[in-house]
C-alpha positions as a Python dict, from the first residue, in 0.01 Angstrom:
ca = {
    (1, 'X'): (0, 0, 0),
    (2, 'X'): (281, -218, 153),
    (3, 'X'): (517, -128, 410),
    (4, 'X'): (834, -209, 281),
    (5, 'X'): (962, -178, -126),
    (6, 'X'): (869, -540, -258),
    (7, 'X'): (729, -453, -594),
    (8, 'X'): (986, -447, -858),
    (9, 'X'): (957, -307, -1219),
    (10, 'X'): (1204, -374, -1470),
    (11, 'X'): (1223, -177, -1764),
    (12, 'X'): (1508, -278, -2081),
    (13, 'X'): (1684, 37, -2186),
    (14, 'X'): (1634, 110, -2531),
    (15, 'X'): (1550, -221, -2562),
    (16, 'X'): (1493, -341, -2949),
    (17, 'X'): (1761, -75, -3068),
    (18, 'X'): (1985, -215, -2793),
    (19, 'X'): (1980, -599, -2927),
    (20, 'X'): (2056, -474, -3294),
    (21, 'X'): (2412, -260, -3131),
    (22, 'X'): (2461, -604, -2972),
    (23, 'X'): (2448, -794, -3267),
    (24, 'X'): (2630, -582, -3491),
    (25, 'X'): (2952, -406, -3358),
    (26, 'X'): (3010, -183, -3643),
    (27, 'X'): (2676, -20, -3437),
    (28, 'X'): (2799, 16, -3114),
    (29, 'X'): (2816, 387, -2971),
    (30, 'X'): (2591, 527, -3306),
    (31, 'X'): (2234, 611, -3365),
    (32, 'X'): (2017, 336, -3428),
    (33, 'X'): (1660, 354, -3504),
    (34, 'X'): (1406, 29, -3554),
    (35, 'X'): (1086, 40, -3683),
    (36, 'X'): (891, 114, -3992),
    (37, 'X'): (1092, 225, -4256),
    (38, 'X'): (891, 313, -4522),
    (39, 'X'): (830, 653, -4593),
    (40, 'X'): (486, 626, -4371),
    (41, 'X'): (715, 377, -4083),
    (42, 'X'): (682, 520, -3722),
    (43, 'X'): (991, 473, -3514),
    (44, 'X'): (946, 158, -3270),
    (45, 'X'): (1309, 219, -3043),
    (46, 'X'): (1571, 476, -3056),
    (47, 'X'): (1887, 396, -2914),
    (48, 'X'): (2011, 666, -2644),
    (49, 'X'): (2282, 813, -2935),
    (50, 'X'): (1971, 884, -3137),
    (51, 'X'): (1800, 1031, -2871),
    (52, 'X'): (2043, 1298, -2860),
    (53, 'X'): (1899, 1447, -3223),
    (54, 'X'): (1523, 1439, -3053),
    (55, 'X'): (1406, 1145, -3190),
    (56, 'X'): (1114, 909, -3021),
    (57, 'X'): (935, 612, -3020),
    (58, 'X'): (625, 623, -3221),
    (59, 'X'): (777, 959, -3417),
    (60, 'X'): (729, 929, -3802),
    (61, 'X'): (1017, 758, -3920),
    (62, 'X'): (1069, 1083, -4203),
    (63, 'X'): (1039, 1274, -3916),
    (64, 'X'): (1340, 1069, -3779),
    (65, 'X'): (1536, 1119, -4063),
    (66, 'X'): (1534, 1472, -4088),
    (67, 'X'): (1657, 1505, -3737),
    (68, 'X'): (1928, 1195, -3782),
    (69, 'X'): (2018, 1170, -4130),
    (70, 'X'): (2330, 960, -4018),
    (71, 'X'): (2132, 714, -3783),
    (72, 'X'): (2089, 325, -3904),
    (73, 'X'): (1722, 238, -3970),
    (74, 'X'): (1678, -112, -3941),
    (75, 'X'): (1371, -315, -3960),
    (76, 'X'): (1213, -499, -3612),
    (77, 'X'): (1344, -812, -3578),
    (78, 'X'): (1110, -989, -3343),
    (79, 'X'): (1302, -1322, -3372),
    (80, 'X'): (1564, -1199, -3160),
    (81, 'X'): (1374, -962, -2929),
    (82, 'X'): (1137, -1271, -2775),
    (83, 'X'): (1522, -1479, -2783),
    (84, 'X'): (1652, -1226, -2510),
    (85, 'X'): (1286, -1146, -2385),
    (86, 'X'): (1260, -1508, -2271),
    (87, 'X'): (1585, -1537, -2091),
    (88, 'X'): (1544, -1220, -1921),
    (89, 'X'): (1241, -1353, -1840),
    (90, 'X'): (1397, -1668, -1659),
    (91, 'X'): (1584, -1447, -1438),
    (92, 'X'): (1266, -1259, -1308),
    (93, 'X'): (1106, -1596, -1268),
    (94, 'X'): (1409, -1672, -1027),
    (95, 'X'): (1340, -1414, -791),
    (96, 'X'): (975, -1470, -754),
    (97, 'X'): (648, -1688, -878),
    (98, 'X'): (452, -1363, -941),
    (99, 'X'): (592, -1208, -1262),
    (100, 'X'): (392, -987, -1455),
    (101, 'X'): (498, -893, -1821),
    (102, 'X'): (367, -631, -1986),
    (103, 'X'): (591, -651, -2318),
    (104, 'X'): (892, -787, -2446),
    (105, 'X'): (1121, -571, -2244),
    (106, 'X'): (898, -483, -1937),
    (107, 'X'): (785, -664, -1662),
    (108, 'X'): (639, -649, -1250),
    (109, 'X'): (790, -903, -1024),
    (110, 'X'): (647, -947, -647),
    (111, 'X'): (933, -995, -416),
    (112, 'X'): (751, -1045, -119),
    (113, 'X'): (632, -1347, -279),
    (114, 'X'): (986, -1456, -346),
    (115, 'X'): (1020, -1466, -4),
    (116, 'X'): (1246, -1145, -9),
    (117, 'X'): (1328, -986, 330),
    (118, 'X'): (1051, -682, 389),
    (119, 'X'): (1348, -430, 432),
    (120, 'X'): (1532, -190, 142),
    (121, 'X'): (1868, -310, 214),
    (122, 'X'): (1755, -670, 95),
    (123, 'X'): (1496, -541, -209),
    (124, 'X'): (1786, -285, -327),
    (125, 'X'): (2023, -649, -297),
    (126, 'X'): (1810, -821, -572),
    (127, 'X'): (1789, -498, -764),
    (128, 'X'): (2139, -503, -813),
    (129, 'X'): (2211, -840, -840),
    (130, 'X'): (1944, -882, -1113),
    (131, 'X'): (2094, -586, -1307),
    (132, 'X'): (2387, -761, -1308),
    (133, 'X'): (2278, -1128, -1426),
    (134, 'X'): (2104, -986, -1703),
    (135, 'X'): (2408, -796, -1794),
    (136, 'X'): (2631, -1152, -1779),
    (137, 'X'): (2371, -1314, -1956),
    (138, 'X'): (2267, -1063, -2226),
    (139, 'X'): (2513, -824, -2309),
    (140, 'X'): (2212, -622, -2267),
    (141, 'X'): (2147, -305, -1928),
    (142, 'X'): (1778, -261, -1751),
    (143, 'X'): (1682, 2, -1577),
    (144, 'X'): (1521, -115, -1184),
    (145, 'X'): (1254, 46, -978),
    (146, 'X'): (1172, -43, -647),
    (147, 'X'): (803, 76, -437),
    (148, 'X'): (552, -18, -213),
    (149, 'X'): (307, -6, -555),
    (150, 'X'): (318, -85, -902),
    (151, 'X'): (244, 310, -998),
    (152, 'X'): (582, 371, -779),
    (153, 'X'): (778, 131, -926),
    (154, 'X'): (706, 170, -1284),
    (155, 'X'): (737, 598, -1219),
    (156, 'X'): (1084, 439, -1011),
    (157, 'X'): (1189, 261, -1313),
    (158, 'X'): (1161, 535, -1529),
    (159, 'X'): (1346, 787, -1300),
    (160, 'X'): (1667, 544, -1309),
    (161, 'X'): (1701, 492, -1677),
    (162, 'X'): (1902, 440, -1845),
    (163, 'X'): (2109, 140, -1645),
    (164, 'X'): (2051, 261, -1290),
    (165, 'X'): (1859, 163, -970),
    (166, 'X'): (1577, 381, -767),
    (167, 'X'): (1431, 250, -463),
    (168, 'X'): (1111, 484, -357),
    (169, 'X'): (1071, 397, 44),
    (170, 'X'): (678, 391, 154),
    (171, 'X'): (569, 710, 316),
    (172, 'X'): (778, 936, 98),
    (173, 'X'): (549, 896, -250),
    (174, 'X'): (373, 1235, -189),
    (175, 'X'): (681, 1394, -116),
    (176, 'X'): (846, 1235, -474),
    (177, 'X'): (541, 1287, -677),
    (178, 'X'): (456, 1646, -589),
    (179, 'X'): (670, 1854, -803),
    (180, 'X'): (628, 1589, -1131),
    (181, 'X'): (427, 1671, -1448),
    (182, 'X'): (99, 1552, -1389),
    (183, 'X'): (207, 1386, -1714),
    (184, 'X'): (413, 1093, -1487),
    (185, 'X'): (74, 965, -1407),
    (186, 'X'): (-61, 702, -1636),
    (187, 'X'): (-346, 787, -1832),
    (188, 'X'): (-244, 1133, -1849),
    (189, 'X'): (-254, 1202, -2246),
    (190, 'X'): (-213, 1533, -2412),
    (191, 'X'): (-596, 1602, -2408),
    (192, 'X'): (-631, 1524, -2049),
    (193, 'X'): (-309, 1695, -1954),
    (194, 'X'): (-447, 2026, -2130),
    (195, 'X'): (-788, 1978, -1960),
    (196, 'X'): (-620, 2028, -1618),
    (197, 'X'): (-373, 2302, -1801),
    (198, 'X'): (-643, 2509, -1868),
    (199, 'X'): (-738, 2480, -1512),
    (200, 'X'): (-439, 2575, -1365),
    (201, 'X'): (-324, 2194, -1280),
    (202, 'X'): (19, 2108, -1360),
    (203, 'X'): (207, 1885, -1143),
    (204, 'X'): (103, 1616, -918),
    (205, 'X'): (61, 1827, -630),
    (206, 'X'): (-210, 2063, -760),
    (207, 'X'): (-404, 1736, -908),
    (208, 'X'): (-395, 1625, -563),
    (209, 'X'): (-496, 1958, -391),
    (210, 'X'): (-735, 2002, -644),
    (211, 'X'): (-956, 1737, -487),
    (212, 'X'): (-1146, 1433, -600),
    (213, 'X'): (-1464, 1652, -678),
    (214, 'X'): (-1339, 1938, -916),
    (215, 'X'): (-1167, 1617, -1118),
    (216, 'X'): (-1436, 1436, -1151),
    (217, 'X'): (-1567, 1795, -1286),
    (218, 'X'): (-1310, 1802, -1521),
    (219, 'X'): (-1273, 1411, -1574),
    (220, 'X'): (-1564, 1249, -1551),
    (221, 'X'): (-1648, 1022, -1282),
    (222, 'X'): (-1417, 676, -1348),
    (223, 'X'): (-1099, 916, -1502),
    (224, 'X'): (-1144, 1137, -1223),
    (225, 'X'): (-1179, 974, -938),
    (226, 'X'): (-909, 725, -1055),
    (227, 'X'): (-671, 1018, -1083),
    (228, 'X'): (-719, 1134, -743),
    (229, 'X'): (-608, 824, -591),
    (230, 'X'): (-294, 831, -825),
    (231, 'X'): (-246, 1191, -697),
    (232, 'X'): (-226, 1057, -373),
    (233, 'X'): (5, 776, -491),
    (234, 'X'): (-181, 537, -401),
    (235, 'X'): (-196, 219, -569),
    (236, 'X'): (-349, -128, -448),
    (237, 'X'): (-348, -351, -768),
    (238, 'X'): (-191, -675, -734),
    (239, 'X'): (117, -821, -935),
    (240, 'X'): (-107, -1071, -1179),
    (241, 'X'): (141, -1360, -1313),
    (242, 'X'): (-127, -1458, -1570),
    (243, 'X'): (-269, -1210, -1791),
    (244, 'X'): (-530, -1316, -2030),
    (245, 'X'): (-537, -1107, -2388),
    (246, 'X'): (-840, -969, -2444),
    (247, 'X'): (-848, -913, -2805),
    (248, 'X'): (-617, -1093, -3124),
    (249, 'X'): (-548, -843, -3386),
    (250, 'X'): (-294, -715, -3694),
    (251, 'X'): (-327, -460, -3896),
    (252, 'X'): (-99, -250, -4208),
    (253, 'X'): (-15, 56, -4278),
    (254, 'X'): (-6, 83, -4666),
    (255, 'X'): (258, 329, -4858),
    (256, 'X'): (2, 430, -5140),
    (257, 'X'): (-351, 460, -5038),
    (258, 'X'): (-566, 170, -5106),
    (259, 'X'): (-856, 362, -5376),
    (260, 'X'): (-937, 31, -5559),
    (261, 'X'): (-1237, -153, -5368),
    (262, 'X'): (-1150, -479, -5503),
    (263, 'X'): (-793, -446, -5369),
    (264, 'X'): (-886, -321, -5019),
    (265, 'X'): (-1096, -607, -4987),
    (266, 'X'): (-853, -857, -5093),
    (267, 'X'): (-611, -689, -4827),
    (268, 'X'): (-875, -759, -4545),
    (269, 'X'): (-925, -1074, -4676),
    (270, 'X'): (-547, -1130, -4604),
    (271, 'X'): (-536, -964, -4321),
    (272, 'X'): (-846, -1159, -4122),
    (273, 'X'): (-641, -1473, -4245),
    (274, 'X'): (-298, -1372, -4100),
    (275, 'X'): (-567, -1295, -3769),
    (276, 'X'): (-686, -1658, -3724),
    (277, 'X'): (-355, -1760, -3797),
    (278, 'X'): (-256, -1578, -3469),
    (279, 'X'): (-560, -1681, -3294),
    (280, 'X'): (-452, -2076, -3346),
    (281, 'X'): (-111, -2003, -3258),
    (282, 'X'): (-230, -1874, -2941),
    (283, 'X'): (-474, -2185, -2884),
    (284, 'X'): (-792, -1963, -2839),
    (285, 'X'): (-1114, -1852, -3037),
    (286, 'X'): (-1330, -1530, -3046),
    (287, 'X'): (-1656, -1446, -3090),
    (288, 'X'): (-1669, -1096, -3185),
    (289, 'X'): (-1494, -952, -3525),
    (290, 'X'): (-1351, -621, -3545),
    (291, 'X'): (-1254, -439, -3866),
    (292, 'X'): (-1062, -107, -3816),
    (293, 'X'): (-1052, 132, -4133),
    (294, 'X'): (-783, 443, -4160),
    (295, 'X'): (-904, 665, -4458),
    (296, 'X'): (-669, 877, -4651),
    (297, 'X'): (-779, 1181, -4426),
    (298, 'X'): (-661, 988, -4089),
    (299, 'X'): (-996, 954, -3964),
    (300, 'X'): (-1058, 616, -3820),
    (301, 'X'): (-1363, 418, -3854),
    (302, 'X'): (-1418, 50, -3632),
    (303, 'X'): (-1723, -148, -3705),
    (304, 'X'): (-1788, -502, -3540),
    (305, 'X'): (-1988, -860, -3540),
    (306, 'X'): (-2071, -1070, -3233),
    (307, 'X'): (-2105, -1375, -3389),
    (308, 'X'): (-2334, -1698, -3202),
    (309, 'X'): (-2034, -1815, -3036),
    (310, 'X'): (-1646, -1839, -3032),
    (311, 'X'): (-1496, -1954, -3387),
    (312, 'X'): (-1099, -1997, -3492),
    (313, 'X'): (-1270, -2022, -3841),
    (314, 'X'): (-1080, -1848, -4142),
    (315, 'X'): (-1387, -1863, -4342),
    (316, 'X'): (-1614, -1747, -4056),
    (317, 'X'): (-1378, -1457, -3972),
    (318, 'X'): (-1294, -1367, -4344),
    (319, 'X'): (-1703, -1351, -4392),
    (320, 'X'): (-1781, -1107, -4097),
    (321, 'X'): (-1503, -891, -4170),
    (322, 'X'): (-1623, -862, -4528),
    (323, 'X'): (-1911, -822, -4460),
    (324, 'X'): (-1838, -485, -4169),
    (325, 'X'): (-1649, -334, -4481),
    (326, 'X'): (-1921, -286, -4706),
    (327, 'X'): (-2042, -73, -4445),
    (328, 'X'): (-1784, 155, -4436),
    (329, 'X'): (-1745, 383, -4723),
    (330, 'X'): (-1360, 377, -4896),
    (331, 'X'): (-1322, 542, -5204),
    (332, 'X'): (-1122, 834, -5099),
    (333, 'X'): (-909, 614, -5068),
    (334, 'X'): (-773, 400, -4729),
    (335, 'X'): (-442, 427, -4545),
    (336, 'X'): (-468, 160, -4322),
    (337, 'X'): (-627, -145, -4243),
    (338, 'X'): (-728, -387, -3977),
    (339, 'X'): (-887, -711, -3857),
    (340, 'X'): (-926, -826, -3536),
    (341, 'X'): (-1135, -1127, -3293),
    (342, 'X'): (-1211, -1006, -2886),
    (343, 'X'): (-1425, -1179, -2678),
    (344, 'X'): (-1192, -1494, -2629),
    (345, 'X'): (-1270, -1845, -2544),
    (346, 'X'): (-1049, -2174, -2528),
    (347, 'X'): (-1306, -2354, -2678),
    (348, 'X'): (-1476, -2313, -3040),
    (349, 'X'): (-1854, -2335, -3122),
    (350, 'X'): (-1866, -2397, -3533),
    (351, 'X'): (-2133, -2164, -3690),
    (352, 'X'): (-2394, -2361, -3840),
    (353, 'X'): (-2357, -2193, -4127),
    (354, 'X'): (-1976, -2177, -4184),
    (355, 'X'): (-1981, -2499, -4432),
    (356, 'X'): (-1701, -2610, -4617),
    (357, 'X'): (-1826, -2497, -4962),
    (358, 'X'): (-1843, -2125, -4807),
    (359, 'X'): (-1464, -2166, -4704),
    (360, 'X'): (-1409, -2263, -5053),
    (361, 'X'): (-1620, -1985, -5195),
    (362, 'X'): (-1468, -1674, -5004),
    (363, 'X'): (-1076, -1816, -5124),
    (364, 'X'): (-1215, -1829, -5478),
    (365, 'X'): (-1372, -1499, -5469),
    (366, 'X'): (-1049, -1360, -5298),
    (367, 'X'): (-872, -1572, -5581),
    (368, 'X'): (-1070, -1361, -5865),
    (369, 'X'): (-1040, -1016, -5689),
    (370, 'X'): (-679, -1025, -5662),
    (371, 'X'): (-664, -1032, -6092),
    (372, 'X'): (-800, -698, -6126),
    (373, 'X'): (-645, -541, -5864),
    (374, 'X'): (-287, -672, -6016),
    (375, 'X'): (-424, -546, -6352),
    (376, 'X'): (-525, -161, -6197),
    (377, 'X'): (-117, -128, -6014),
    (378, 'X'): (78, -370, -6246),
    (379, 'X'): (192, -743, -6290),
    (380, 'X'): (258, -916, -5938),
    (381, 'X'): (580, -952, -5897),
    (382, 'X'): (691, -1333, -5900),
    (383, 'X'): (739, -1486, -5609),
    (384, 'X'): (1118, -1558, -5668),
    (385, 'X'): (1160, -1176, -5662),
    (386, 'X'): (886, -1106, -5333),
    (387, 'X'): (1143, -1343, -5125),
    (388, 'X'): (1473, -1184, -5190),
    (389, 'X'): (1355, -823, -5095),
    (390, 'X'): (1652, -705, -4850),
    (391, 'X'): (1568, -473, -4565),
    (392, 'X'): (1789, -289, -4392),
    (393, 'X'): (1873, -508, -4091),
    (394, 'X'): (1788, -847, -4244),
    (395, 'X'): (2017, -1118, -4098),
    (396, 'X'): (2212, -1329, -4435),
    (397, 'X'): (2435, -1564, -4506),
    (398, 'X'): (2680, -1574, -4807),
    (399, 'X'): (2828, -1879, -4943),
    (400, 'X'): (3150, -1740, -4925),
    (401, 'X'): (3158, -1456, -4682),
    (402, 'X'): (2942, -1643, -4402),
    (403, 'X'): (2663, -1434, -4157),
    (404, 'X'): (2647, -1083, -4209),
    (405, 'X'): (2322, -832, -4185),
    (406, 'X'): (2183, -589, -4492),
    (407, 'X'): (2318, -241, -4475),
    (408, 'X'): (2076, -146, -4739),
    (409, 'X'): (1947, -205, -5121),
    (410, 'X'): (1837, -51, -5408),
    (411, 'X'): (1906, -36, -5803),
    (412, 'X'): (1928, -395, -5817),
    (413, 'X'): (2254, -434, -5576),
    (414, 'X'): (2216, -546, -5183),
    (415, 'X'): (2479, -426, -4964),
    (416, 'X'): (2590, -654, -4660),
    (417, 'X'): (2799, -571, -4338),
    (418, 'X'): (2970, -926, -4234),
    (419, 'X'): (3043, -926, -3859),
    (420, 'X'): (2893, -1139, -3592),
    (421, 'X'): (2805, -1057, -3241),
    (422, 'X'): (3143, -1214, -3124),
    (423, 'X'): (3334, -1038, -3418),
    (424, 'X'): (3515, -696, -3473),
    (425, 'X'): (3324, -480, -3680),
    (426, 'X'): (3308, -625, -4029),
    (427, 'X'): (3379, -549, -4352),
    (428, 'X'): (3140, -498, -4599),
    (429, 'X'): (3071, -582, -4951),
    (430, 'X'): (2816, -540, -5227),
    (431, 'X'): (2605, -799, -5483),
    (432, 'X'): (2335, -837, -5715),
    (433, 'X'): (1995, -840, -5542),
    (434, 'X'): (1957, -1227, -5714),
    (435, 'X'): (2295, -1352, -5626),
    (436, 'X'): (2256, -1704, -5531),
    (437, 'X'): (2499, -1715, -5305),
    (438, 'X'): (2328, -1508, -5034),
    (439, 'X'): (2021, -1603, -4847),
    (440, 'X'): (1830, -1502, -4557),
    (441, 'X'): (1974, -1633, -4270),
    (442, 'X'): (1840, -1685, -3838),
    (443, 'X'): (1974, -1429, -3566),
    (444, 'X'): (2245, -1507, -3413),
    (445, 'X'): (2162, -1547, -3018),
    (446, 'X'): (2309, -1239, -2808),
    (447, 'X'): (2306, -1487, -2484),
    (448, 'X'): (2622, -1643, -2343),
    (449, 'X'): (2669, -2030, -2368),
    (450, 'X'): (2418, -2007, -2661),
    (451, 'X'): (2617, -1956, -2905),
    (452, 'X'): (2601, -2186, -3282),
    (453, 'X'): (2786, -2499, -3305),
    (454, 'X'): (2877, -2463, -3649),
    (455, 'X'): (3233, -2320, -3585),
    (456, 'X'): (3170, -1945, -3424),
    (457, 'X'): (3366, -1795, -3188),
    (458, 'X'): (3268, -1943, -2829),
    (459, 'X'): (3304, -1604, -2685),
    (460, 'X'): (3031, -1424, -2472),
    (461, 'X'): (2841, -1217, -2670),
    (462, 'X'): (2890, -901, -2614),
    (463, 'X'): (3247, -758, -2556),
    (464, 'X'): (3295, -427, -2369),
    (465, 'X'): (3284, -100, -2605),
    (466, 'X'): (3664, -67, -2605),
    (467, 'X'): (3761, -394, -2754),
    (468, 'X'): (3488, -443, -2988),
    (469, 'X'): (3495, -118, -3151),
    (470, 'X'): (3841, 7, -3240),
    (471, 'X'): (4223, -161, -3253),
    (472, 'X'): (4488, -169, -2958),
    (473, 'X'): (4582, 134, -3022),
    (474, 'X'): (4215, 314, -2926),
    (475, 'X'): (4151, 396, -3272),
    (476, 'X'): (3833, 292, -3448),
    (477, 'X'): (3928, 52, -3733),
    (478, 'X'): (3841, 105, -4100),
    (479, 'X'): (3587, -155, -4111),
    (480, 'X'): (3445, 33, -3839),
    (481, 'X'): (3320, 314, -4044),
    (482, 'X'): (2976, 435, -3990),
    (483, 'X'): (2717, 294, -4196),
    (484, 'X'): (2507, 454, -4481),
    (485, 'X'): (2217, 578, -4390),
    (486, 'X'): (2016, 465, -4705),
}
């Protein structure tokens, strides 16, 4: 535990949902939910007007709708997020060489190697001062804690959202932590939390008087005794500027259940190609494969191969995987699938018997399951028709009209919002899903200076609330109207 408040945790408020009210004005001040929105989606972000109406991340998105009809449900646009991510980013890596991330929007930064003064007054100084650059430079608001320990910090960071600052000074963690939910402390999940319910432990300062011994009762021995020293806010992990992943993995969640066997195996087949594809990307192989199977029931079932050594194969990977499904019975049918590779390596060690002509073999075979499938749910649709699909918070660009973002779609007509991140609130306007005059298009960028070349408005991105939302007079403008919330 250090002496002074050098460990800094930065936490984005609202942080996806934030970057789409950014980019689109006509959003500003309103509900806006990301995430999946099908009717089996599960809410990624909620912006703080959608909070309001009790909605969460990782609520079902119907859930969402019933308790904010009114609320825009856009889909994640990931593009943009790692855009801001990386300049916020930048600024963190100003302040000090140790930066940790943990996501997008979150990160630890070690002051103390940044050669920051070991006193409050000079640690709450950077706070501050990095609240406001990423302000100037985003449009966008973070929410600061400050601690002797990254379990302080992070707990800080929390208690100063949204936009705000909270330095905890060493020696006064017990004091802070005491009356809290024992629910602050990480790890703490609804099962654990109504273990130590049931006996009588509710806040931080009855897990700590409880004692190391009658958790490990309750706990087990690691959970336990890891507790206690939470308990006691205690905390000596390091900040770690290099984190290696442990495991590359995707997965989908599917609208219909999956009771065709020939189609669920095409879809892993898919899926442990989209995998590799990630493990490339990320310049790494694995040598264990890990297929994760969601049946119609919600019960879960993993299975996995350790293969003789670390592959980036697709054939290898598309083999193992298929071959861990036909252990796992599916036909009452399967709600979700998964493939993933752990055990990571930067080097690859071919399998001798991953040939070519097995490559060749497992796309042919996925080549002739695919047929029946299409035949059991329909003709495919072509692929002319699979591109122009319009989610709701897809950026365009008309011909005429210029950028914009989908509103929403359905009966064969698209509906588009034109307005830019420097604009007013836009108008909007309607076409056929096929019009060829409107095309996907690339987010605009949020950050000042970066702004396109090709004739927008040179103006920082994000405008205060009062001048990008309504006219001189105060009054919200009629292309300001709320949006649908189809």
């Amino acid at each position: 535990m250090r002496s002074a408040p050098t460990i800094l945790h930065l936490d984005m408020d609202a942080f996806y949902a934030a970057c789409e009210q950014a980019a689109k004005p006509s959003l500003r001040g309103k509900p806006v939910i990301v995430g999946g929105i099908g009717p089996r989606g599960v809410v990624a972000t909620a912006s703080y007007e959608a909070r309001v109406f009790g909605v969460r991340s990782a609520m079902p998105t119907a859930q969402a709708r019933r308790l904010c009809p009114n609320a825009a449900y856009l889909h994640p646009r990931f593009t943009l997020y790692r855009q801001v991510s990386d300049r916020v980013m930048e600024l963190l890596a100003e302040l000090s060489p140790l930066v940790e991330p943990l996501s997008l929007d979150e990160a630890f930064v070690d002051l103390e190697a940044g050669d920051v003064a070991a006193d409050t007054a000079a640690v709450r100084a950077v706070g501050e001062r990095l609240r406001r650059d990423i302000r100037e430079v985003t449009g966008l608001t973070g929410s600061v804690g400050l601690a002797g320990a990254k379990l302080l910090a992070k707990i800080a960071s929390e208690a100063a959202k949204p936009d705000g600052l909270v330095v905890i000074e060493p020696g006064t963690e017990r004091e802070l932590l005491g009356p809290m939910t024992v629910r602050t402390l990480p790890g703490v999940g609804p099962a654990t939390a109504e273990t130590l319910r049931r006996a009588g432990i509710t806040t931080v300062a009855e897990t700590a008087e409880a004692g190391e011994a009658e958790l490990v009762r309750l706990l087990g021995k690691a959970h336990g005794a890891g507790l206690y020293v939470m308990a006691l806010g205690q905390d000596d992990r390091p900040v770690v500027a290099d984190r290696d992943a442990k495991s590359v993995s995707v997965e989908d969640t599917f609208e219909v259940d999956l009771t065709d066997r020939t189609r669920v195996r095409t879809e892993l087949v898919r899926l442990a190609d989209r995998c590799v594809q990630r493990l490339r990307a990320s310049g790494r192989s694995g040598r264990t494969v890990v297929i994760k199977v969601r049946n119609y029931d919600f019960s879960t079932v993993t299975r996995s191969e350790t293969l003789r050594g670390p592959t980036d194969d697709r054939g290898v990977v598309r083999e193992a995987a298929v071959r861990l499904l036909e252990t796992v019975d599916t036909t009452g049918g399967v709600r979700l699938l998964g493939v993933g590779v752990s055990g990571l390596a930067d080097f690859t060690q071919e399998d001798l018997f991953a040939q070519l002509a097995t490559e060749r073999e497992a796309e042919e075979s996925a080549q002739t399951a695919a047929e029946p499938a299409a035949e059991a749910e329909g003709e495919p649709e072509p692929e002319e028709q699979r591109s122009r699909r319009w989610p709701p918070g897809l950026d365009v660009v008309h011909d005429a009209y210029g950028a914009g973002w989908v509103q929403g779609s359905g009966v064969g007509r698209v509906t588009v919002r034109f307005e830019t991140p420097w604009s007013a609130p836009g108008r909007v306007r309607t076409f056929a899903v096929d019009d060829p005059a409107l095309r996907p298009g690339e987010p605009l960028p949020l950050v000042v200076g970066a702004e396109p070349a090709s004739g927008q408005s040179s103006e920082p991105a994000i405008r205060p609330k009062s001048l990008s939302t309504g006219g001189e007079d105060g009054t919200e403008s009629e292309a300001g109207e709320e949006i649908s919330s189809r």
